[in-house]
Backbone as JSON, one array per atom type, in Angstrom:
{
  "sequence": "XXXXXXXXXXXXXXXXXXXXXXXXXXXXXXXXXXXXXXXXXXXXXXXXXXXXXXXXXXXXXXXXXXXXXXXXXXXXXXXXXXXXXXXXXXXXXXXXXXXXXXXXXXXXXXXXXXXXXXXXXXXXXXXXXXXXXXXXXXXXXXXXXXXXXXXXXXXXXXXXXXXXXXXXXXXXXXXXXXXXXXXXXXXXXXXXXXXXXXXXXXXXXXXXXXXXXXXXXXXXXXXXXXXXXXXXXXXXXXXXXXXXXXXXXXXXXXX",
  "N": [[93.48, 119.66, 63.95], [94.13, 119.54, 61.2], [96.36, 117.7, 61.31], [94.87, 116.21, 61.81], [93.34, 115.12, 59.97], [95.5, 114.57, 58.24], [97.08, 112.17, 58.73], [94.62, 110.66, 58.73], [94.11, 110.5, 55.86], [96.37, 109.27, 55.29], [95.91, 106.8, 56.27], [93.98, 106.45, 54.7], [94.81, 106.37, 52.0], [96.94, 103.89, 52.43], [95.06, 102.05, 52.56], [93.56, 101.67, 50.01], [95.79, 101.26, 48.62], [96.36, 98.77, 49.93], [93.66, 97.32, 48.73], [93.89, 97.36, 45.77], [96.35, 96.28, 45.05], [96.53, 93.69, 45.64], [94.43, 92.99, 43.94], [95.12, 94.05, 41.18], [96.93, 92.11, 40.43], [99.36, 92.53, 41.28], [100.57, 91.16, 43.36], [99.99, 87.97, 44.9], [97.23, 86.7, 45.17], [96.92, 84.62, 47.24], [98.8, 85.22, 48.88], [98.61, 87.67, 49.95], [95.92, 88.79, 50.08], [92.91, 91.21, 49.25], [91.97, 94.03, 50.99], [89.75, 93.93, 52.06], [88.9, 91.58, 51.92], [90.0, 91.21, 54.49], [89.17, 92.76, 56.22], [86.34, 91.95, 56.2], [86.71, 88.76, 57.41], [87.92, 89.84, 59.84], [85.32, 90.52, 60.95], [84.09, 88.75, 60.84], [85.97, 87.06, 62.77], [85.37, 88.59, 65.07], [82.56, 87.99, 65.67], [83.13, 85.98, 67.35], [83.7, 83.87, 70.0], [85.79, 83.22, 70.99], [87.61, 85.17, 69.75], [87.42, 87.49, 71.24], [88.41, 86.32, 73.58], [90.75, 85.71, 73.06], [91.87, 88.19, 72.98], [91.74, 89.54, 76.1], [93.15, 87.42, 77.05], [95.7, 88.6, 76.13], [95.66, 91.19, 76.79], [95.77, 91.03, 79.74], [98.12, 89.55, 80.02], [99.84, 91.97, 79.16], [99.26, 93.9, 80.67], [100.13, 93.27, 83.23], [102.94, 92.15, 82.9], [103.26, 94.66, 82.71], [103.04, 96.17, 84.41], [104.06, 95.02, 86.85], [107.01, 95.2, 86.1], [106.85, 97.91, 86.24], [106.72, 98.86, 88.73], [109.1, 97.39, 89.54], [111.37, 97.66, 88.61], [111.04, 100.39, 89.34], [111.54, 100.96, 92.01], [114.07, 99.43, 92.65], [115.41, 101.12, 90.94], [115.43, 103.49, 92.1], [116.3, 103.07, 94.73], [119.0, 102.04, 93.88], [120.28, 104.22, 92.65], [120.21, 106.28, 94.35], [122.45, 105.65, 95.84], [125.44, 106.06, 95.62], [127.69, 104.06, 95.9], [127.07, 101.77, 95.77], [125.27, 102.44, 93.06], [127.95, 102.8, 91.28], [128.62, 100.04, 92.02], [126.95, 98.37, 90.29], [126.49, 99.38, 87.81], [128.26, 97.65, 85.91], [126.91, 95.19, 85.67], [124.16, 96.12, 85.1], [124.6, 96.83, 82.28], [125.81, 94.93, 81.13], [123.16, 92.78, 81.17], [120.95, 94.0, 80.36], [121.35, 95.05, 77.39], [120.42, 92.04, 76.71], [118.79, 90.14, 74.29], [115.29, 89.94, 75.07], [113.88, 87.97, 73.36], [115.69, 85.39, 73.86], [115.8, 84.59, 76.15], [113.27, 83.04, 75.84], [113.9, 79.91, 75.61], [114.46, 79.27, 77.98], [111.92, 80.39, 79.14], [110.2, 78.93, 78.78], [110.99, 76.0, 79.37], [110.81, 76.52, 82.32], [107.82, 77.0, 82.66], [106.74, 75.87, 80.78], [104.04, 76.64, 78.07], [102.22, 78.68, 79.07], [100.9, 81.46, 80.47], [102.73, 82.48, 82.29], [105.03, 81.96, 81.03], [105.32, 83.71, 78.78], [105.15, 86.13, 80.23], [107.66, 86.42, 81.06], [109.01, 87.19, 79.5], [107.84, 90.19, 79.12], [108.54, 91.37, 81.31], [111.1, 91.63, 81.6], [111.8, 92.52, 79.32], [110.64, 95.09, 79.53], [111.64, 96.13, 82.18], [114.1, 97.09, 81.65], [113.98, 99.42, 80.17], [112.26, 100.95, 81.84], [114.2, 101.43, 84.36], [116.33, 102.74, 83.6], [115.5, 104.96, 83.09], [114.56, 105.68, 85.49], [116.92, 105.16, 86.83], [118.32, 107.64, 85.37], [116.54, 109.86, 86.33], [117.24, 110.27, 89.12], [119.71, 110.69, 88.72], [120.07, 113.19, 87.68], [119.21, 115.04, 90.02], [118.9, 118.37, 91.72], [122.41, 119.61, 93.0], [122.51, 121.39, 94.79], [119.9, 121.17, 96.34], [120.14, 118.62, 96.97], [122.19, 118.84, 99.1], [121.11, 120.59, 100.56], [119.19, 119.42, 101.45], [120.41, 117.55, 103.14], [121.57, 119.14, 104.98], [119.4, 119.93, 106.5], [118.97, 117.79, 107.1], [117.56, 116.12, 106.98], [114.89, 113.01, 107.05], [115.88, 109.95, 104.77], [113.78, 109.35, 103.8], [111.96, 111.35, 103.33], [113.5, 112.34, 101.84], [113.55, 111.15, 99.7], [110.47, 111.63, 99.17], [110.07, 114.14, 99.35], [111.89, 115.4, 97.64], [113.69, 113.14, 95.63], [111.62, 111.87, 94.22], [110.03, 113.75, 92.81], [111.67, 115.12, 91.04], [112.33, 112.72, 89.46], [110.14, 111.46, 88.46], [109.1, 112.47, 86.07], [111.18, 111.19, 84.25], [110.29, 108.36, 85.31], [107.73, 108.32, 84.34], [108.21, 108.52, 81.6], [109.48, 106.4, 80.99], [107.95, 104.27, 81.55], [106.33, 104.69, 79.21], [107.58, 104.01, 77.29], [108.48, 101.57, 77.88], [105.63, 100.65, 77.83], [105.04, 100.4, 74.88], [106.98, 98.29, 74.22], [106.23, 96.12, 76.35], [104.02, 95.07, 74.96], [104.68, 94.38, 72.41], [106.37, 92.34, 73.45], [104.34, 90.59, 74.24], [102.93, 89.76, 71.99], [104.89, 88.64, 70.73], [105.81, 86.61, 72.39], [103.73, 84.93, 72.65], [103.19, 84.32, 69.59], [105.48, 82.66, 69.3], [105.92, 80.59, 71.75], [103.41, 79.97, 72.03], [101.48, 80.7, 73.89], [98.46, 81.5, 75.54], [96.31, 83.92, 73.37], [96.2, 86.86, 71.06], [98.69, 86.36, 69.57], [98.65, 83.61, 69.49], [96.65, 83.17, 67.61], [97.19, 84.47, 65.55], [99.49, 82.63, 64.82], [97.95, 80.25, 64.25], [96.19, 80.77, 62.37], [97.76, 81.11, 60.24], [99.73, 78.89, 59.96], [97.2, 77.14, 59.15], [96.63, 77.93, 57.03], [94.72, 80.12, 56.57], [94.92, 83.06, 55.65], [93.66, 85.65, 55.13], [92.25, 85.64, 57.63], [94.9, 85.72, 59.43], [95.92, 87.8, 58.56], [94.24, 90.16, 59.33], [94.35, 89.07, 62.13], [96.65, 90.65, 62.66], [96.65, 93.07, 62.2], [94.79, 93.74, 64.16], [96.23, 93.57, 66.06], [98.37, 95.84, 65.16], [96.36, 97.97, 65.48], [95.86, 97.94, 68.13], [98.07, 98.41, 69.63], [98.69, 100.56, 68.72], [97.12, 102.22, 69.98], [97.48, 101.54, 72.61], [99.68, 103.45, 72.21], [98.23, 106.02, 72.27], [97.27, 106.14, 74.63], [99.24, 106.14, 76.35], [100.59, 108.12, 75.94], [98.72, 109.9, 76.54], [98.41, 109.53, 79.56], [101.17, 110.28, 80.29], [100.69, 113.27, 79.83], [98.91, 113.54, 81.53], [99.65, 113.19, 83.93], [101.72, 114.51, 84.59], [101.1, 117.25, 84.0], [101.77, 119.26, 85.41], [104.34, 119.9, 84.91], [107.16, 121.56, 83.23], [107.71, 121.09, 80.5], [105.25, 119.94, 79.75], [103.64, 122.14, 79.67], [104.59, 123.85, 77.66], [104.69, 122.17, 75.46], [101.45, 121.98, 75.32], [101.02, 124.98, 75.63], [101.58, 125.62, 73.03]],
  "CA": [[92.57, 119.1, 62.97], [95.01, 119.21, 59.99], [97.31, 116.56, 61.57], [94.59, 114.35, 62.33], [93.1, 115.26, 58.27], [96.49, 114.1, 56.96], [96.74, 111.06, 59.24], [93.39, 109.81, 58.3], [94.7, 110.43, 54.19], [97.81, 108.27, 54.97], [95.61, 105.46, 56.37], [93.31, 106.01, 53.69], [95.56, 105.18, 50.92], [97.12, 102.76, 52.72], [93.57, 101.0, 52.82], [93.11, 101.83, 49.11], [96.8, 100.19, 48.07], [96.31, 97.12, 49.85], [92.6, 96.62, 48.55], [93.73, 97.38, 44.49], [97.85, 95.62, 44.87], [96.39, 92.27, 45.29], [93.59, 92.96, 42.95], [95.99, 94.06, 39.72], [97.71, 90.78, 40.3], [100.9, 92.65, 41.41], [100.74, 90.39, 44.39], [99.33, 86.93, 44.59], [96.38, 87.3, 46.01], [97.38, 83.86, 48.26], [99.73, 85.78, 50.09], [98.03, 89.34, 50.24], [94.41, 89.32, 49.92], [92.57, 92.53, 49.29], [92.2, 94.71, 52.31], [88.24, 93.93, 52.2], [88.92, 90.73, 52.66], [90.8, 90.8, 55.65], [87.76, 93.44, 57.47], [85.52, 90.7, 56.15], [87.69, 88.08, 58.39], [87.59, 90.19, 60.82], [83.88, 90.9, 60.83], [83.8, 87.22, 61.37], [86.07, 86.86, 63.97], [84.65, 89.68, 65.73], [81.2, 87.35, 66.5], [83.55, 84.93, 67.94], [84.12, 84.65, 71.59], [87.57, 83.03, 71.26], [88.61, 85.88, 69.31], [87.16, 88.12, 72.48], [88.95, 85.39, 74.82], [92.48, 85.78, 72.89], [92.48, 89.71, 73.41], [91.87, 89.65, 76.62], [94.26, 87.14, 77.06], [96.91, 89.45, 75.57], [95.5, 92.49, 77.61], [96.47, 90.45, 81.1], [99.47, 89.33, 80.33], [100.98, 92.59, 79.18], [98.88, 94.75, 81.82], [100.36, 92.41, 84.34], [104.43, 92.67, 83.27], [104.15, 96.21, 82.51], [102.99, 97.05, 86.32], [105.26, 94.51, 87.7], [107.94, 95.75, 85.57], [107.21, 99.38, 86.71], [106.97, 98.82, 90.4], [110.14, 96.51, 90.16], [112.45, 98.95, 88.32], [111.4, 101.66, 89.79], [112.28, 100.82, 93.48], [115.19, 99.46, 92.0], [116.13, 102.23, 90.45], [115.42, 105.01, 93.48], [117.33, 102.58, 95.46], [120.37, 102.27, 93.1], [120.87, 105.95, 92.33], [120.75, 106.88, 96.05], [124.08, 105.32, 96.85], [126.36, 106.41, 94.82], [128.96, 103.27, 95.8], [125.64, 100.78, 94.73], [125.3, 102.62, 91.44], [128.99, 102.0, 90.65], [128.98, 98.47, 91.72], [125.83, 97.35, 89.66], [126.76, 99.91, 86.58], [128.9, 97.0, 84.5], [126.31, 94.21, 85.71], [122.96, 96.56, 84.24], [125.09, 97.43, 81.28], [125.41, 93.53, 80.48], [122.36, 92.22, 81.13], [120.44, 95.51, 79.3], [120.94, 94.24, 75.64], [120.11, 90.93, 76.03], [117.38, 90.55, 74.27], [114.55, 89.46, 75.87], [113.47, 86.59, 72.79], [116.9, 84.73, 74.02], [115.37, 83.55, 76.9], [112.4, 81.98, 75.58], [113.78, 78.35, 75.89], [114.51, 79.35, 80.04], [111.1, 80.59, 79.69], [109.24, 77.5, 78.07], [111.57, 74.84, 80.22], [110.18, 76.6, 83.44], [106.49, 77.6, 82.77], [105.94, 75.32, 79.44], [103.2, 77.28, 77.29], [101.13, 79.08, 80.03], [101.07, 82.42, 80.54], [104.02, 83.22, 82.9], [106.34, 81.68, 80.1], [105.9, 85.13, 78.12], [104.97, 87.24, 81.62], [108.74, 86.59, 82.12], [109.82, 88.04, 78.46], [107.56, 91.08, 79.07], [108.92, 91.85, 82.92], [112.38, 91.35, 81.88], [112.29, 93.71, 78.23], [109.8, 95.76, 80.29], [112.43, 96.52, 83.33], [115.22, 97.58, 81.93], [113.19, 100.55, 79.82], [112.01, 101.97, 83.1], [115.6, 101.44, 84.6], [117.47, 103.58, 82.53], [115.07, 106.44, 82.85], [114.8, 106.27, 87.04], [118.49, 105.81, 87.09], [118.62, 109.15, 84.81], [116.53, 111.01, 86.82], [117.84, 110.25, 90.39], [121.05, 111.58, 88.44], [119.68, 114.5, 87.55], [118.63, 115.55, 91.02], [119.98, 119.58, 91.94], [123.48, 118.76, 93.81], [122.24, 122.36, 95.89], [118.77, 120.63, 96.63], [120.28, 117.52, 97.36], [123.2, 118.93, 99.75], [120.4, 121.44, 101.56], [118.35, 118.14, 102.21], [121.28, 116.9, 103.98], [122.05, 119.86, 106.15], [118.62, 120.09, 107.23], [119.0, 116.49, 107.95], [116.18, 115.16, 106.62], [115.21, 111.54, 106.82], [116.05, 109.48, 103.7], [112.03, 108.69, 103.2], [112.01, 112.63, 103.31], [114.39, 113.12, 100.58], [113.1, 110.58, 98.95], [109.26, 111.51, 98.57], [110.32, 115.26, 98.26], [113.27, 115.83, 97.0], [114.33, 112.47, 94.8], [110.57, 111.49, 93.22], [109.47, 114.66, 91.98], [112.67, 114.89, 89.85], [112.65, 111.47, 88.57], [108.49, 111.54, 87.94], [109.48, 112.86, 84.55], [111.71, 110.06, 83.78], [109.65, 107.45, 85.31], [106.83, 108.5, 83.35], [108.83, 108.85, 80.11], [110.23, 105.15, 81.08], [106.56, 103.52, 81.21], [105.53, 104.89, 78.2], [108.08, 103.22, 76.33], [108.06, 100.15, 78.31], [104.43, 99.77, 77.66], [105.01, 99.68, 73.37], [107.97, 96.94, 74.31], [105.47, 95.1, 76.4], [103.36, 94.73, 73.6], [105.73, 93.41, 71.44], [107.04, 90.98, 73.12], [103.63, 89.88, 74.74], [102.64, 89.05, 71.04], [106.06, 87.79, 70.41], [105.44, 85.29, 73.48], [102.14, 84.16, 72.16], [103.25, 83.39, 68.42], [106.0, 81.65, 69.45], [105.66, 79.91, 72.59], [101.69, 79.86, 71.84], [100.51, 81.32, 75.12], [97.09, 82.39, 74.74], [96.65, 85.44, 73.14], [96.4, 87.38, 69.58], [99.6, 85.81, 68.85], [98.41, 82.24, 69.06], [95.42, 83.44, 67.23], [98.05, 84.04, 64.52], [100.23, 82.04, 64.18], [97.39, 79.18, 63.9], [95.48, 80.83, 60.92], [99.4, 81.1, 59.44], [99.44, 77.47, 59.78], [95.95, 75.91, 58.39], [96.06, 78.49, 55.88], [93.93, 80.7, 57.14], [95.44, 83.9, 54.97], [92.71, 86.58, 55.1], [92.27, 85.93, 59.12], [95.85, 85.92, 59.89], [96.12, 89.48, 58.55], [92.6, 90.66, 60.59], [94.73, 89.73, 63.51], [97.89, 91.74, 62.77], [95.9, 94.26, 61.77], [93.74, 94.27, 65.35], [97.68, 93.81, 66.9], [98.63, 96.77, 64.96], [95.67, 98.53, 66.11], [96.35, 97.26, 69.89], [100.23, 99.43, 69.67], [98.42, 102.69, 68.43], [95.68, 102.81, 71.02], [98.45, 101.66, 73.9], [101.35, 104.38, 72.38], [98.11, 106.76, 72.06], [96.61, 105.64, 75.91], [100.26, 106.22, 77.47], [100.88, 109.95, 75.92], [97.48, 110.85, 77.36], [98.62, 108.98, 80.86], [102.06, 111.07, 80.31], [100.57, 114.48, 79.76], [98.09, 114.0, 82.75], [100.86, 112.74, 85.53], [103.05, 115.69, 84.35], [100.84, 118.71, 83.93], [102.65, 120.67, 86.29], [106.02, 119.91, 84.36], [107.34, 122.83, 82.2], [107.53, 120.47, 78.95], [103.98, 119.48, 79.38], [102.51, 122.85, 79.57], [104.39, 124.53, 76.35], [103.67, 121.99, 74.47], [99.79, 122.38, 75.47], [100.33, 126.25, 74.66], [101.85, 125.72, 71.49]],
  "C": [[93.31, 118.76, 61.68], [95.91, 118.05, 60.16], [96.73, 115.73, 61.03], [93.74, 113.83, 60.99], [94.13, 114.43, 57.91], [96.97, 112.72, 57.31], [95.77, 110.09, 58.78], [93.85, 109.61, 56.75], [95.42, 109.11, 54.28], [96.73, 106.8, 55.15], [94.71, 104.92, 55.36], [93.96, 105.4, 52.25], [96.08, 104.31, 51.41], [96.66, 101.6, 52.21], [93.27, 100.93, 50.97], [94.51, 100.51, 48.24], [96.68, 99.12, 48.4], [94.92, 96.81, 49.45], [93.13, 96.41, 46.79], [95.64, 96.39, 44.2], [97.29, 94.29, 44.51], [95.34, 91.64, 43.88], [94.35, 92.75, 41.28], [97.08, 92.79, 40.05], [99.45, 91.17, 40.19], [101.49, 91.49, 42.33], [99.89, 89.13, 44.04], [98.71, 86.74, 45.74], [96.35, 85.79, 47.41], [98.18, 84.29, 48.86], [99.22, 87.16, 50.79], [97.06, 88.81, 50.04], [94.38, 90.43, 49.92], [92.12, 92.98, 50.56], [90.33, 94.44, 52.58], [88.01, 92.47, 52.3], [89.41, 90.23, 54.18], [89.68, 91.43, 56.83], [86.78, 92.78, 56.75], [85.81, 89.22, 57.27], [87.29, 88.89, 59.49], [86.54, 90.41, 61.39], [83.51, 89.67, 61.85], [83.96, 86.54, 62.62], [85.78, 87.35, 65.41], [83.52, 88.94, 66.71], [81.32, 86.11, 66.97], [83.57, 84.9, 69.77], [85.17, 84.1, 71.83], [88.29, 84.14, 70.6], [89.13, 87.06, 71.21], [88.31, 87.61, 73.66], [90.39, 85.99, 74.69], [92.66, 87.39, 73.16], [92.3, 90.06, 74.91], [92.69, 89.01, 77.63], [95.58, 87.74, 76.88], [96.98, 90.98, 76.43], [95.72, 92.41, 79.01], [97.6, 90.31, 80.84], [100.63, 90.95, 79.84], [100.3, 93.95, 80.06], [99.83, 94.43, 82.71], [101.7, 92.47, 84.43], [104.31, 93.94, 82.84], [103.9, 96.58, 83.71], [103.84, 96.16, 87.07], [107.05, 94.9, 87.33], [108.69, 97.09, 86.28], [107.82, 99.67, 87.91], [108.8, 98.53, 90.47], [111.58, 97.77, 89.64], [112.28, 100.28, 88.91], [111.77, 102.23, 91.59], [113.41, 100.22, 93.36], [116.03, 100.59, 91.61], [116.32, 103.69, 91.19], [116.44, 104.57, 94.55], [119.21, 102.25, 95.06], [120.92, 103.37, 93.09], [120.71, 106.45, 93.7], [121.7, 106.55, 96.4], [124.66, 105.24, 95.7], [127.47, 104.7, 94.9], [127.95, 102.02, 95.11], [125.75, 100.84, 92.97], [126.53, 102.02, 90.81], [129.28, 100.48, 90.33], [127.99, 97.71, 90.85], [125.79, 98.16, 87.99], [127.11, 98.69, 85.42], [127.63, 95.81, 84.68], [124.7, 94.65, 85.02], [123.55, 96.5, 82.91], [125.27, 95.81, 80.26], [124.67, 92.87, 80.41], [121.29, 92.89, 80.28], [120.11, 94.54, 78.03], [120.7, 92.99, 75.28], [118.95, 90.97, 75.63], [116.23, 89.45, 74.69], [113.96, 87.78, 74.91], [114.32, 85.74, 73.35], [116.11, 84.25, 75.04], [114.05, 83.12, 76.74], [112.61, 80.78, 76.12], [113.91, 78.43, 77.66], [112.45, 79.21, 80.04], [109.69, 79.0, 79.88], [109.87, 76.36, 79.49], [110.99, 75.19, 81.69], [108.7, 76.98, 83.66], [105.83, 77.05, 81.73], [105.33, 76.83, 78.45], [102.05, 77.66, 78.09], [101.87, 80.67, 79.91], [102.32, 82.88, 81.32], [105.1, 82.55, 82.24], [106.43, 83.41, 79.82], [105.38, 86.29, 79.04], [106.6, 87.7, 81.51], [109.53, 87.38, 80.82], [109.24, 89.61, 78.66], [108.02, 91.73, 80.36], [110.0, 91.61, 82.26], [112.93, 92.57, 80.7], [111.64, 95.13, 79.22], [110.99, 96.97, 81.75], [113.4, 97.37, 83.04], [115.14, 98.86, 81.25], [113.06, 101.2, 80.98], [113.33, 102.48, 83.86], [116.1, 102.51, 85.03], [116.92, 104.32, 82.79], [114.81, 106.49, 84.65], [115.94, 106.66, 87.27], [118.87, 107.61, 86.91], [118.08, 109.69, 85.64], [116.32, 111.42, 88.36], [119.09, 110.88, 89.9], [120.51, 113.04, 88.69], [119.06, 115.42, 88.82], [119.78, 116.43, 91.0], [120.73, 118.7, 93.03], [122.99, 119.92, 94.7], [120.92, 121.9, 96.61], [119.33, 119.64, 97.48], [121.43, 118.14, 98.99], [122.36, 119.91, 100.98], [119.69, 120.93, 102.48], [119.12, 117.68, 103.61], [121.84, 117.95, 105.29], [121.54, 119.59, 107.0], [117.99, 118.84, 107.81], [117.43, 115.79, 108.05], [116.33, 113.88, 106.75], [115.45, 111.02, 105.37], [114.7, 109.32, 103.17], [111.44, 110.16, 102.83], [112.03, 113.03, 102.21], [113.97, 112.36, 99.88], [111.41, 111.08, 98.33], [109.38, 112.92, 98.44], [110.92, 115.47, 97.23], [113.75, 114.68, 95.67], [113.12, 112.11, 93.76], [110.11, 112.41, 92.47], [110.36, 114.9, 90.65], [112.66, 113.97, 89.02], [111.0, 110.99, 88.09], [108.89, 111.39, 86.4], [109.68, 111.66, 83.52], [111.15, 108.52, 83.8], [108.78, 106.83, 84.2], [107.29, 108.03, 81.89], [109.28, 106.88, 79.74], [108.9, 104.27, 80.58], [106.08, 103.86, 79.84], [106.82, 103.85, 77.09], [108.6, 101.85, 76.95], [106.81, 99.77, 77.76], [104.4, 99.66, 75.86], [105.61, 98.12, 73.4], [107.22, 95.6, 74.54], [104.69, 94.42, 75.56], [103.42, 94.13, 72.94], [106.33, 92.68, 71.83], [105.85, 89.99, 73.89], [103.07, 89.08, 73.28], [103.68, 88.08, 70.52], [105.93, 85.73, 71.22], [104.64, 84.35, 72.71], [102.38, 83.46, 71.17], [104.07, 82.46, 68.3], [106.49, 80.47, 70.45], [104.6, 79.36, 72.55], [100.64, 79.61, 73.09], [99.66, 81.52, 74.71], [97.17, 83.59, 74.82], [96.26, 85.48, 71.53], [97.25, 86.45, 68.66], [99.66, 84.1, 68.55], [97.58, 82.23, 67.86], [96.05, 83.57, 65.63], [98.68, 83.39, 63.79], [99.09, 80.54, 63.94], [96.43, 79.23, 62.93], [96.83, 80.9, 60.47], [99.23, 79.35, 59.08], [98.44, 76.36, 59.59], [95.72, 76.82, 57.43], [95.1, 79.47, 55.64], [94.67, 82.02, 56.28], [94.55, 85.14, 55.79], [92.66, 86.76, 56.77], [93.54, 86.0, 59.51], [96.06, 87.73, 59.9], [95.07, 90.37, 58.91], [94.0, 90.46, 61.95], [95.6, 90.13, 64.0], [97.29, 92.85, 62.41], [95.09, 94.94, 63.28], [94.97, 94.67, 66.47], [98.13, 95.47, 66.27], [97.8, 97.87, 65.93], [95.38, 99.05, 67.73], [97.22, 98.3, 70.21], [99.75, 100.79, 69.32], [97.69, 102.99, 69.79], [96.84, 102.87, 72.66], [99.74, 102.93, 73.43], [99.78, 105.95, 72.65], [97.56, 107.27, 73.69], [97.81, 106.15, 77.38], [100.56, 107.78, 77.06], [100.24, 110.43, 76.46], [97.95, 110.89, 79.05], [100.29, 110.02, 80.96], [101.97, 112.61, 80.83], [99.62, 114.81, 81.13], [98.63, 114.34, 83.75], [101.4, 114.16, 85.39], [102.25, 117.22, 84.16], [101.08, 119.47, 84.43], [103.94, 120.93, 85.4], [106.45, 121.0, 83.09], [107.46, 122.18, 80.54], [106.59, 120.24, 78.37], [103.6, 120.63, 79.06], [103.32, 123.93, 78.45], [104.56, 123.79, 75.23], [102.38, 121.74, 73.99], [99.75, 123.68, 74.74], [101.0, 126.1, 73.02], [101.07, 124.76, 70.34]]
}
């Protein structure tokens, strides 16, 4: 209760600085508006049904690469870290493709899909992938080498060792992987939108940005903001459920 007291404070001044900044003419109130204008705007766009349209626009396309993402890296990644001579040979080729960052291929994405939705599908499956990756890889590493070598006496099948022995270990990591895939998705499904101008939030943006639209532009970074809390607060819950057996989950429940 005290957290979620001092939480609510922070957002309350927040809400208090941006309604009185633009007011005392620190700011010009053409670039800031007061914060009561912007949940006025929003009020507005609220009893729209294109606003309705553009969020659920934005709620397909990054539903849609974060589960194709998951799936794809993570049979990827059970299948990589099982063969040790695999892992080596695809180590320098993850390790370079990893940091590209996913805005860079925009113009690929536009030249093959224009301004439709699987332009910025292909930025959110591609930042999306290599998040999950990294954390199957890790925790196919992390499998016991006495587990793993007992599997093999007792001559298990590989589909064996795999749904005992290699998933329960790497659950953890999976898990841990999606949750921070699904902020990424987020961000670059709005990214897509404002600058490709998929439908979505981010069109919804960037086209009060450009007629001037002030007051509604910042309603719908404000509903995007809002969007990234509810999905980082939607995937801890989806974390702590999957994992309640896991010894991390349950002391920091008792504590």
């Amino acid at each position: 209760m005290r957290k979620a007291l001092l939480g609510l404070g922070g957002v309350a001044v927040l809400l208090v600085l941006l309604e009185l900044v633009p007011r005392t003419s620190l700011v010009d109130e053409r670039y800031l508006p007061p914060f009561s204008e912007m949940a006025g705007a929003l009020g507005d766009s609220a009893n729209t049904g294109e606003f309705w349209q553009a969020l659920a626009d934005t709620l397909q396309t990054w539903g849609l690469g974060l589960v194709l993402a998951f799936v794809a890296a993570t049979a990827a990644g059970m299948a990589i870290g099982s063969v040790s001579a695999l892992r080596e040979a695809t180590a320098s080729t993850i390790e370079f493709l990893r940091p590209i960052p996913a805005v860079a291929l925009i113009p690929l994405a536009v030249l093959l899909y224009g301004t439709g939705m699987e332009a910025t599908l292909i930025l959110v499956v591609y930042s999306s992938f290599w998040q999950v990756l990294v954390q199957v890889l890790a925790g196919v590493g992390d499998i016991d080498p006495v587990a793993r070598d007992t599997a093999r006496s007792f001559r298990f099948r590989r589909r064996t060792r795999a749904l005992r022995l290699a998933w329960p270990t790497t659950l953890p990591y999976a898990v841990t992987g999606f949750r921070l895939a699904a902020s990424v998705a987020l961000i670059l499904t709005i990214t897509g939108e404002l600058i490709i101008g998929t439908p979505g939030l981010g069109r919804l943006i960037a086209v009060a940005q450009t007629s001037g639209a002030i007051a509604p532009m910042y309603a719908f970074v404000i509903v995007t903001g809002l969007l990234g809390v509810t999905v980082n607060v939607l995937a801890r819950l989806l974390e702590r459920r999957v994992l309640r057996w896991h010894p991390s989950v349950r002391e920091e429940a008792a504590a």
